[in-house]
C-alpha positions in Angstrom: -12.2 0.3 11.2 -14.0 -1.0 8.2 -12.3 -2.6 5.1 -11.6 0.0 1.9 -14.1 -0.6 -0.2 -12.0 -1.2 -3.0 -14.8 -0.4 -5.5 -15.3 2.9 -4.7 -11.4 4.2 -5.6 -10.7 2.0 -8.5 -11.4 5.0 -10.5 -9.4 7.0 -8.2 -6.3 4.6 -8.7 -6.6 4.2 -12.4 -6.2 8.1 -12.9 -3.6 8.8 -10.1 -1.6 5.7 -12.2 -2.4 7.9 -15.6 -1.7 11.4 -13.6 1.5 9.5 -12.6 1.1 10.3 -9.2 2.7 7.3 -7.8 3.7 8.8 -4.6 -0.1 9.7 -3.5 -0.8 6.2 -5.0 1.7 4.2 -2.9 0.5 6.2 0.3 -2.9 5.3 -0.5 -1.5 1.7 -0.7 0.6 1.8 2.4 -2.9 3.1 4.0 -5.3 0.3 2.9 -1.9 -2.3 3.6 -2.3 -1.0 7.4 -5.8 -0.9 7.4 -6.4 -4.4 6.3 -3.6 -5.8 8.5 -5.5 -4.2 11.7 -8.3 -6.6 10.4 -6.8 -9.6 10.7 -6.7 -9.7 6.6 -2.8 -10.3 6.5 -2.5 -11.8 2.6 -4.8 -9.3 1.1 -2.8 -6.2 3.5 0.6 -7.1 2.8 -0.3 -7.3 -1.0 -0.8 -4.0 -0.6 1.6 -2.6 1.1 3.9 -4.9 -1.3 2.4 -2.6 -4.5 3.0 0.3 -2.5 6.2 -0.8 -1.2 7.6 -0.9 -4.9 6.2 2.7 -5.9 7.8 4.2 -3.0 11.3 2.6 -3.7 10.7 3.4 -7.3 10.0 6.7 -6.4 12.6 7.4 -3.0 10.3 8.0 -0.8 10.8 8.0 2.5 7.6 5.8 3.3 9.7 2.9 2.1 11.1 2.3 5.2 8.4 1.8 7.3 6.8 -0.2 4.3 9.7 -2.6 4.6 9.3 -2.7 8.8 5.7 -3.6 8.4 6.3 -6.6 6.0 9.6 -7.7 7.5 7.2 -8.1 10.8 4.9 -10.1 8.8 7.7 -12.5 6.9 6.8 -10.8 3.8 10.8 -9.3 3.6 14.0 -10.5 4.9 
């Protein structure tokens, strides 16, 4: 497992954000989150999953939940 590189979908983020697809944008979040946590890269994962976190509760999605698990588990939520 290799870290996102980050560079390569910032285009893709900036047009789902003006496509307003926030649900395929906070999955994509909730992906990298997990990603970077299964390297060890806790701060920079749960940031992440925290962005993502937000879209899905914006948006009621049931990803949420296990959003909220995964940064519960790492202090990040009571």
């Amino acid at each position: 497992m290799s870290i996102p590189d980050f560079e390569k979908y910032n285009q893709l983020v900036l047009d789902l954000f003006e496509k307003e697809k926030f649900e395929e944008l906070a999955c994509l979040y909730l992906e990298w989150g997990k990603r970077l946590l299964a390297l060890g890269k806790s701060d920079e994962g749960c940031f992440f999953l925290t962005q993502g976190y937000v879209l899905a509760l914006e948006h009621g999605m049931k990803e949420a939940v296990e959003i909220y698990e995964i940064l519960k588990n790492h202090e990040r939520e009571d």
